[in-house]
C-alpha positions in Angstrom: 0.0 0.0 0.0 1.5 3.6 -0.7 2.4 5.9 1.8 -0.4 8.6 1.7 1.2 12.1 1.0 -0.7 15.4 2.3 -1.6 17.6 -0.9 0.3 20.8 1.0 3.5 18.2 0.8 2.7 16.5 -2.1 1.8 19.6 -4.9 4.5 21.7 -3.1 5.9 23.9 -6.2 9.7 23.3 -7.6 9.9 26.1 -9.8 9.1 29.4 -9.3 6.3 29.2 -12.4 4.6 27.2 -10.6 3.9 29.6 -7.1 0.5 30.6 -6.8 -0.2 34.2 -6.0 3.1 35.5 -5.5 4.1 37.0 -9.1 6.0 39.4 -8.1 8.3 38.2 -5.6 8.9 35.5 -8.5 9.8 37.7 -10.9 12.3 39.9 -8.9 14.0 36.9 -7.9 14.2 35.6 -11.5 15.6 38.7 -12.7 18.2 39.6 -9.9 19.3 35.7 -10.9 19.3 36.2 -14.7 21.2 39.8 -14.0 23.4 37.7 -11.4 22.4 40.6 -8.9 21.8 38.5 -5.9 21.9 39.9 -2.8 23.8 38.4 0.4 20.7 38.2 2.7 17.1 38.2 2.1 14.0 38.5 4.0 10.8 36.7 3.2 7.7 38.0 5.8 4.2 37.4 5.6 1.1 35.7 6.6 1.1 31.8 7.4 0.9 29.5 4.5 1.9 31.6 1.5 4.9 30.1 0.1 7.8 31.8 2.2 9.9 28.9 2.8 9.1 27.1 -0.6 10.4 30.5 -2.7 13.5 30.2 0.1 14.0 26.7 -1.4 13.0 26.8 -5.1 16.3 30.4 -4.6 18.4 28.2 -3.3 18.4 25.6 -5.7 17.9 27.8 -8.9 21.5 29.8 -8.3 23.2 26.6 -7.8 22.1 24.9 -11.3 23.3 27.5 -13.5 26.0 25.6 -14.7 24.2 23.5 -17.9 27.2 20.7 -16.9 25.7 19.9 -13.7 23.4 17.1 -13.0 19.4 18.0 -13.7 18.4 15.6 -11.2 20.7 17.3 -8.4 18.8 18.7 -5.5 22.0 20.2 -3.8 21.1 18.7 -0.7 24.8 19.4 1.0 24.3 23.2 -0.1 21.4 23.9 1.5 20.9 24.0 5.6 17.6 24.7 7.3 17.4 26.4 10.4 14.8 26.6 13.3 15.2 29.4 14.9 12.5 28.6 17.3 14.7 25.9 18.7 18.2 27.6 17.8 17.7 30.8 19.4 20.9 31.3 21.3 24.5 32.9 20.6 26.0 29.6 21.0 23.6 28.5 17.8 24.7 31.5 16.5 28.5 30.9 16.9 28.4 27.5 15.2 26.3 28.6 12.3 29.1 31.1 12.0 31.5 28.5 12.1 30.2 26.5 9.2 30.0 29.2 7.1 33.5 29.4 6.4 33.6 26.0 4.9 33.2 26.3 1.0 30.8 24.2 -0.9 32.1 21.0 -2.0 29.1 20.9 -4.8 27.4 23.7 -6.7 28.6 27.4 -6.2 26.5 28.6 -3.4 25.8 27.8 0.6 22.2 28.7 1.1 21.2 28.9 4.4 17.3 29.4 5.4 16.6 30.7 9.1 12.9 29.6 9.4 10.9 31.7 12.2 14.1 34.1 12.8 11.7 36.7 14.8 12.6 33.6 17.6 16.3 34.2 17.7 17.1 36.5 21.1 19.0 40.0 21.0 22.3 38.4 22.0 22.2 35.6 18.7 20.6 38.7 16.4 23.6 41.1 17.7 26.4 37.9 17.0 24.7 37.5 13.5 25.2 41.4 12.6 28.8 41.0 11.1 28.5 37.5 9.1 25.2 38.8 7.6 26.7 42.2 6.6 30.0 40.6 5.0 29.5 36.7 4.3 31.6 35.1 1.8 30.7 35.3 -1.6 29.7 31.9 -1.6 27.3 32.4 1.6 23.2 33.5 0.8 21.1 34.1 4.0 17.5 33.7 3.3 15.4 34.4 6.7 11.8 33.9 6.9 9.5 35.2 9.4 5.5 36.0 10.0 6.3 38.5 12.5 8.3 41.1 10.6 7.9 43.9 13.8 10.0 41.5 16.4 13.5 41.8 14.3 15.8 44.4 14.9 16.3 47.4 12.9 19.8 46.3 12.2 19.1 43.1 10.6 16.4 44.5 8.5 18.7 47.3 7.5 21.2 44.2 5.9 18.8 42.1 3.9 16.4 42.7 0.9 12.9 42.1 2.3 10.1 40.3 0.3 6.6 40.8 1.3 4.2 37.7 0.7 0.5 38.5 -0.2 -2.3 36.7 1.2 -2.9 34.4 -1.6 -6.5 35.7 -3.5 -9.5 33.5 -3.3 -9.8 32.8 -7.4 -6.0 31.7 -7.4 -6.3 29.2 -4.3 -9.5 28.0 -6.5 -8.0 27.6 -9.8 -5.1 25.2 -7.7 -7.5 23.2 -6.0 -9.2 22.6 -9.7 -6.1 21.5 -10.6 -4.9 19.0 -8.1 -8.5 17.5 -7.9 -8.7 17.1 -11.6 -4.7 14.9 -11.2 -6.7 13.1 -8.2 -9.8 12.0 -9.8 -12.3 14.1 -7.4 -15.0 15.2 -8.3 -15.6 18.9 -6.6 -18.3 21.9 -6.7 -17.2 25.5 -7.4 -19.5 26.7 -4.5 -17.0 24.1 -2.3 -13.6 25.0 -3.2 -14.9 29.2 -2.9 -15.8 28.1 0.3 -12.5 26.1 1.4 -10.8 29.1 -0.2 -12.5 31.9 1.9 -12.3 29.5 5.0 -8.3 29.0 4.4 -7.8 33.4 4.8 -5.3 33.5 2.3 -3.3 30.8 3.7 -2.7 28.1 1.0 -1.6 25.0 3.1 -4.9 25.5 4.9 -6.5 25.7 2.1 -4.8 22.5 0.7 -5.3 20.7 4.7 -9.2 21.6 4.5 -9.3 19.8 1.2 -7.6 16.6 2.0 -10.3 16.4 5.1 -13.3 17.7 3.0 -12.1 14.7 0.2 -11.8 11.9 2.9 -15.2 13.0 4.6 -17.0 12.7 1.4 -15.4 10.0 -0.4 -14.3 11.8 -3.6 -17.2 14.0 -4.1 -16.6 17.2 -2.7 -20.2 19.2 -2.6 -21.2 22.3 -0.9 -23.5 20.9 1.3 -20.9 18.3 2.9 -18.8 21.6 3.1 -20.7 23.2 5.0 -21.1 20.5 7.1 -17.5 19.6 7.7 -16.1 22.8 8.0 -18.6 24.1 10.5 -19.1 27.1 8.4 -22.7 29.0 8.2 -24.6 28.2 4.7 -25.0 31.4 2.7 -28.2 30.8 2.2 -29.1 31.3 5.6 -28.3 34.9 5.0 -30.0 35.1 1.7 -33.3 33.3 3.7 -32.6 36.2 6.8 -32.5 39.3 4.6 -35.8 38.0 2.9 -37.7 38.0 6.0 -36.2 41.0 6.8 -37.5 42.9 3.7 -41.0 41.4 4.2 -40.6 42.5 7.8 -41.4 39.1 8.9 -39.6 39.3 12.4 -40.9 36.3 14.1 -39.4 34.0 11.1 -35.9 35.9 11.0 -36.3 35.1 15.0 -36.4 31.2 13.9 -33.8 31.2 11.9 -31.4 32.7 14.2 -32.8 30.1 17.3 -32.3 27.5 14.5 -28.5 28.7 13.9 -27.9 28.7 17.6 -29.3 25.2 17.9 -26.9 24.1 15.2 -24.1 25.1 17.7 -22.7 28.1 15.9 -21.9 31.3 18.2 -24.0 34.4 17.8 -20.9 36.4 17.0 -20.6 34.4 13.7 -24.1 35.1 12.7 -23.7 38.5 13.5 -20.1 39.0 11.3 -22.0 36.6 8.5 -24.8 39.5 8.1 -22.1 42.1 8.0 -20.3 40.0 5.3 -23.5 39.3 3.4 -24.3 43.1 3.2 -21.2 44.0 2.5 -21.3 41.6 -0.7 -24.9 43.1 -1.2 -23.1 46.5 -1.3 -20.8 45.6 -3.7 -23.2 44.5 -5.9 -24.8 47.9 -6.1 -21.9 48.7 -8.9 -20.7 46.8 -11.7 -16.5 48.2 -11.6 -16.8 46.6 -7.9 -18.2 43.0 -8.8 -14.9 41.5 -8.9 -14.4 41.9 -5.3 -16.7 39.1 -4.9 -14.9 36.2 -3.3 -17.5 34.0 -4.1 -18.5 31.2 -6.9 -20.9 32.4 -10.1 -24.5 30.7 -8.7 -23.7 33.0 -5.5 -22.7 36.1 -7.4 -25.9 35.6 -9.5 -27.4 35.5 -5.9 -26.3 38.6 -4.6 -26.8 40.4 -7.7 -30.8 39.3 -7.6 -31.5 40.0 -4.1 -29.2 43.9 -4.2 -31.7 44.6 -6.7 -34.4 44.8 -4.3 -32.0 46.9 -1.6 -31.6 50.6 -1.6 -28.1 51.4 -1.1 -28.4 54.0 2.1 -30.4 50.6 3.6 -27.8 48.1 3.0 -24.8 51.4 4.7 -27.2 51.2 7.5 -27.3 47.5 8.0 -24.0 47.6 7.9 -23.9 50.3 10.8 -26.2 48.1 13.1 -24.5 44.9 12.6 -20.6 46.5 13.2 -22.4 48.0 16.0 -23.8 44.9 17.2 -20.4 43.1 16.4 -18.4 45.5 18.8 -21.4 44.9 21.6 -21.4 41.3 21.3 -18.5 40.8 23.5 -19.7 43.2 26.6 -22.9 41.8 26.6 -24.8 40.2 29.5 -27.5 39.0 27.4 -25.8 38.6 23.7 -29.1 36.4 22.4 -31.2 39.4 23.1 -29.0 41.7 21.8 -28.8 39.6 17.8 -32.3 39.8 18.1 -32.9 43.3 18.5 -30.6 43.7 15.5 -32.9 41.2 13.5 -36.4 43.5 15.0 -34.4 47.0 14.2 -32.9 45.7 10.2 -37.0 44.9 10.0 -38.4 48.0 10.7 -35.0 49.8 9.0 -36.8 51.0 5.9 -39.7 53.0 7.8 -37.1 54.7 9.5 -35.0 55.7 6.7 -38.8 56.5 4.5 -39.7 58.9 7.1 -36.7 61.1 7.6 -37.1 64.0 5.0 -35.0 63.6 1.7 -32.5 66.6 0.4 -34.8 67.6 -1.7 -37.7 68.2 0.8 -34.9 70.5 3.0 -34.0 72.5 -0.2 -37.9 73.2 -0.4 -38.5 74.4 2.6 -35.4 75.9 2.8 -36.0 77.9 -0.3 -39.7 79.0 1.0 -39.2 79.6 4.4 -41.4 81.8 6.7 -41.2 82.7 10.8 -44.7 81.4 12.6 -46.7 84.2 13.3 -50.2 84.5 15.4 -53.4 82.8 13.9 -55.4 85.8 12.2 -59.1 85.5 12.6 -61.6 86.7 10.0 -61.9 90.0 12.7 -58.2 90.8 13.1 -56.6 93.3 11.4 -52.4 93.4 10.2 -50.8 96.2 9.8 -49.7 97.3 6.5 -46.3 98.5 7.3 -45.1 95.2 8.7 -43.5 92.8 6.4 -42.9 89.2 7.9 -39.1 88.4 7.7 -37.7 85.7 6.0 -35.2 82.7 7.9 -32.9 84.1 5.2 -33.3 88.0 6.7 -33.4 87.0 9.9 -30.0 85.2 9.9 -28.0 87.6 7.7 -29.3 90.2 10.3 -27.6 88.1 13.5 -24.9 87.6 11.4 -24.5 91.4 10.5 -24.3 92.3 14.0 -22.5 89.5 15.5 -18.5 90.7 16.1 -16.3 88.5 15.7 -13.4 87.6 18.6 -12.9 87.6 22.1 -16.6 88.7 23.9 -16.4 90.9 26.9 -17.6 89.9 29.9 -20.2 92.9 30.2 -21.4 91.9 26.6 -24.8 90.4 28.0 -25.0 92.9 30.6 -24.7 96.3 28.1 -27.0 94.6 25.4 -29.3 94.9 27.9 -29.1 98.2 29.4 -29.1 99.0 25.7 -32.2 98.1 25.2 -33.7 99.5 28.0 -32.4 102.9 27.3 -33.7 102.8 24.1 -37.1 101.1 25.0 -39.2 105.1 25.3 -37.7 106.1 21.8 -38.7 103.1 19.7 -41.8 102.0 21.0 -44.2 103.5 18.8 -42.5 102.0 16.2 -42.2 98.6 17.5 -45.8 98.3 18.5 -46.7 99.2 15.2 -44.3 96.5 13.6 -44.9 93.5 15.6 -48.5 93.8 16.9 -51.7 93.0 15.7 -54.3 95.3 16.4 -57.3 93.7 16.7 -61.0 95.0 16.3 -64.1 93.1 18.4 -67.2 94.0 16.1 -69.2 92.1 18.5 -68.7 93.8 21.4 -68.9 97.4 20.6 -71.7 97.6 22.6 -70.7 96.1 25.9 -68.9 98.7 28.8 -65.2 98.7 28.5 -63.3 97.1 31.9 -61.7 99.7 34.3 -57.7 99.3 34.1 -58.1 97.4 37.6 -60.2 94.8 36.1 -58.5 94.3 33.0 -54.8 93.8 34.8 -56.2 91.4 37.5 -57.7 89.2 34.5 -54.0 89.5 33.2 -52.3 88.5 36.6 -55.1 85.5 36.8 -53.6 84.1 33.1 -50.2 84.7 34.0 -47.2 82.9 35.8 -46.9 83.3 39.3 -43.8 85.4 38.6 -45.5 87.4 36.0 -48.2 87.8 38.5 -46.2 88.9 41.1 -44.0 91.2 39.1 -47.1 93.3 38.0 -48.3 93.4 41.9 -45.2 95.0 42.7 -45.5 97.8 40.5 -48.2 100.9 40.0 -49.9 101.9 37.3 -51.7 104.6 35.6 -54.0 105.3 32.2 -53.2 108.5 30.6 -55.0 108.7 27.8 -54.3 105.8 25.7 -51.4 105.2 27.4 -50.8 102.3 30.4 -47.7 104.1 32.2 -46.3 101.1 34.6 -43.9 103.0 37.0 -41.5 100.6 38.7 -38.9 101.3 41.5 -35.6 99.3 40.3 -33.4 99.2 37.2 -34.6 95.0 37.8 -37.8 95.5 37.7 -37.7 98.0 34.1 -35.6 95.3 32.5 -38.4 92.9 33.6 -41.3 95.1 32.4 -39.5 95.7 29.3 -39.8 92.0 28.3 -43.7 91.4 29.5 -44.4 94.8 27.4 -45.4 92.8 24.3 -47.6 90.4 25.8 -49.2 92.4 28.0 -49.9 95.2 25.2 -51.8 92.3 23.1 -53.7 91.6 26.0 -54.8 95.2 26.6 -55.4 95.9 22.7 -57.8 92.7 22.9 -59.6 93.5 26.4 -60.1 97.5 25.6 -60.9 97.4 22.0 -57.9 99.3 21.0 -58.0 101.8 23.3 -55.7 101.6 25.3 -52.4 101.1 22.1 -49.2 101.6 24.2 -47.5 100.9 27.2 -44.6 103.1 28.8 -42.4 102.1 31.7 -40.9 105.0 33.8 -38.7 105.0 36.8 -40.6 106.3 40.2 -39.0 106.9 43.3 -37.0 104.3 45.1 -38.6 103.8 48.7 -36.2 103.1 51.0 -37.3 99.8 53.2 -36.6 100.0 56.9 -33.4 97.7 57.7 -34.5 94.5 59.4 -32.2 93.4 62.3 -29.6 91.1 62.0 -27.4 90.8 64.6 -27.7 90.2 68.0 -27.4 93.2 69.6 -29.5 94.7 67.0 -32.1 92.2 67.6 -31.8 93.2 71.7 -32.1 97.1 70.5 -35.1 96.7 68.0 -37.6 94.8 71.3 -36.0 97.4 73.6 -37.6 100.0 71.2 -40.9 97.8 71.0 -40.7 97.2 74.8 -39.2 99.9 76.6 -40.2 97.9 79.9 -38.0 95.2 79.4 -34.9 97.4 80.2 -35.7 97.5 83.9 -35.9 93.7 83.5 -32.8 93.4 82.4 -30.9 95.9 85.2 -32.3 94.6 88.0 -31.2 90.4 86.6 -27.9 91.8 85.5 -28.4 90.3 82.4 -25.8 91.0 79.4 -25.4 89.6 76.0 -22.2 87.4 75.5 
């Protein structure tokens, strides 16, 4: 019976024609070989699985078959030492790789020596490697390989010519798997090997390690379903079946499917990152120039393409909101069931939310016919004709007009509004005429007109209890059609000043225009007896009250401490 050979062994490439996904690093080396250009020390870095220590082989045994007199069939075994650096991490590792260097090669024309892992060598070995890397012997190559390119010193990089290896692509990993099951006689699905190949991450030996399981698990037919199945992966058309339900807002169904996931033991977090994926894919969709980043076989592709059809683009960028969002919760959550499933109710209900929030269009509109809200006006009010309704537009260049800009003072606030009060008796003829409605009660021409008193305690009785109390506080007279308020404090004007408006409506309404203004002078500031504080002044004031109480206190010898 023949020894069974792993495919990651057995399909492992000889020449550099026949690396997969790493065209570039195969051409440089070719050329720097044909140009006889070859550099002392290289680096290969990269991801797991992507061909670093086959390139590092397939060097070492191109330079040393140049010579057309040499055997074809010579391997160059004895020119060609592997090192694990993992396990041959010390300066005395070091010391005797030194050592060996200066022995020529009995066969071929170069000594190739690869340092596998070399990120595991310690600062001593990487300090006693400095010299023999910098100036080997001309028959000494150094070809170190490493997935950790941030661990090796600055020195040693400096030295070497670094390679970086690609994450194989998903249609290259495919094409290689089509051709090692087509020398093996198995039979094997496109929608299979795009899913091996998206499992693998760019790695090709796990690729070529989840093939040879898929291929003894089903015998020699290699489907999608036994795929799935094997490589406890979640089926694609789980996602396609969610974001159905999801459009027809069936929540309770999209609910099932995720309790049916969850019973097949799969995490919540892969769900959650396999509706991310799937609208991502959906997104991609959306535009032909970006169909090629599709990782996925044609019957999917067709798929996605007949299902984004039926997706507005902002809906699928907001999906894609609330399922990262979800993704970063997951971890920190107490409850992470309940948590997928508010995702699943929220994507449902997605499209009312984004149908209701006004388009850019709509805000042009109203932006372009804009107008302040103003008063109802009954069928018996009267406007006045002078007073033309400012626009959002007017009112904003006017803010802007008088807004300075730099450093504010303190006292800004403070002299805006003394300002204002000052100028309060000059303007308010004219303001009352701008901003008020005068309004004319043809029903009531007949009825007796209020007295003053009347008319400002029905005011008080609609009014805040600080409104209420202000007016209390303060005296007023009619003079003519004037209501002269006359307060006692430069608080009590600025307050007035503010309830002017308000309170001139009320009287144009309750009077029948009779009464059309309202003035606010300064009286004269009574001066309120000082209340006691102290205690002596507190003994002084009942002394005063009670004269009597004096005797009282002589004849008890009483004194205040």
């Amino acid at each position: 019976m023949q020894q069974f050979i792993v495919s990651a062994r057995k399909y492992r490439p000889t020449t550099f024609a026949d690396v997969v996904g790493q065209k570039h690093i195969a051409e440089t080396l070719m050329h720097e070989i044909t140009n006889n250009k070859l550099a002392q020390a290289f680096l290969f870095t990269g991801p797991r699985g992507v061909g670093k220590t086959t390139c590092a082989r397939i060097l070492a045994k191109v330079i040393n078959s140049q010579n057309e007199a040499e055997n074809p069939n010579q391997d160059f075994a004895f020119n060609i030492f592997e090192l694990d650096a993992a396990s041959n991490n010390s300066v005395d590792d070091i010391r005797h790789l030194v050592d060996q260097v200066r022995i020529p090669p009995q066969v071929g024309k170069y000594k190739v020596y690869i340092i596998d892992e070399v990120h595991m060598l310690s600062n001593q070995a990487f300090n006693a490697f400095l010299k023999t890397l910098e100036e080997p012997p001309s028959y000494a190559i150094f070809i170190l390989a490493t997935t950790e390119k941030h661990k090796i010193l600055p020195t040693i990089l400096s030295r070497c010519q670094v390679f970086n290896f690609n994450r194989i692509e998903a249609s290259d990993m495919v094409e290689h798997l089509k051709m090692i099951a087509q020398n093996e006689n198995i039979q094997a699905s496109d929608d299979a090997l795009h899913l091996i190949a998206r499992k693998a991450d760019g790695g090709l030996r796990d690729a070529l390690s989840l093939f040879d399981q898929l291929v003894s698990f089903s015998g020699g037919d290699v489907t999608y379903a036994k795929a799935v199945e094997i490589l406890s992966i979640l089926d694609m058309d789980t996602f396609f079946a969610v974001t159905e339900e999801i459009l027809n807002k069936n929540i309770a169904q999209s609910l099932l499917i995720f309790d049916n996931v969850l019973n097949q033991g799969f995490d919540g977090s892969l769900f959650v990152s396999g509706m991310a994926q799937h609208f991502r894919n959906l997104m991609v969709c959306k535009n032909e120039s970006t169909l090629k980043l599709l990782d996925v076989s044609e019957a999917f592709k067709l798929k996605y393409l007949e299902q984004g059809k039926k997706l507005d683009l902002g809906l699928i960028i907001n999906a894609l909101n609330l399922t990262n969002e979800t993704d970063e919760k997951y971890k920190f959550s107490r409850n992470p069931r309940l948590l997928v499933e508010l995702m699943l109710i929220k994507l449902a209900h997605l499209a009312q939310f984004i149908a209701e929030i006004p388009t850019l269009e709509d805000i042009k509109k109203k932006i372009a016919n804009p107008t302040l809200a103003v008063p109802a006006v009954t069928p018996t009010n009267v406007v006045a004709k002078d007073r033309a309704v400012p626009t959002i537009k007017e009112v904003i260049e006017t803010k802007v007009s008088s807004t300075r800009l730099g450093k504010l003072d303190r006292n800004s606030f403070k002299q805006n509004k003394l300002e204002k009060a000052n100028l309060a008796e000059e303007t308010n003829s004219s303001r009352a005429a701008q901003n008020l409605v005068l309004i004319e009660n043809s029903e009531n021409q007949n009825s007796q007109i209020p007295s003053i008193q009347e008319i400002m305690d029905e005011y008080c009785n609609t009014q805040s209890q600080r409104v209420s109390g202000l007016i209390k506080s303060i005296s007023y007279s009619l003079n003519n059609s004037d209501l002269i308020l006359t307060v006692s404090s430069k608080a009590q004007e600025l307050a007035v000043e503010d309830l002017r408006i308000p309170l001139l409506q009320h009287l144009l309404k309750v009077s029948r225009n009779t009464i059309t203004n309202v003035l606010c002078v300064m009286g004269e500031v009574v001066e309120t007896e000082r209340r006691p504080y102290t205690d002596k002044e507190k003994l002084d004031f009942f002394l005063k009250k009670h004269p009597e109480l004096s005797t009282a206190i002589e004849k008890l010898h009483l004194r205040l401490l």
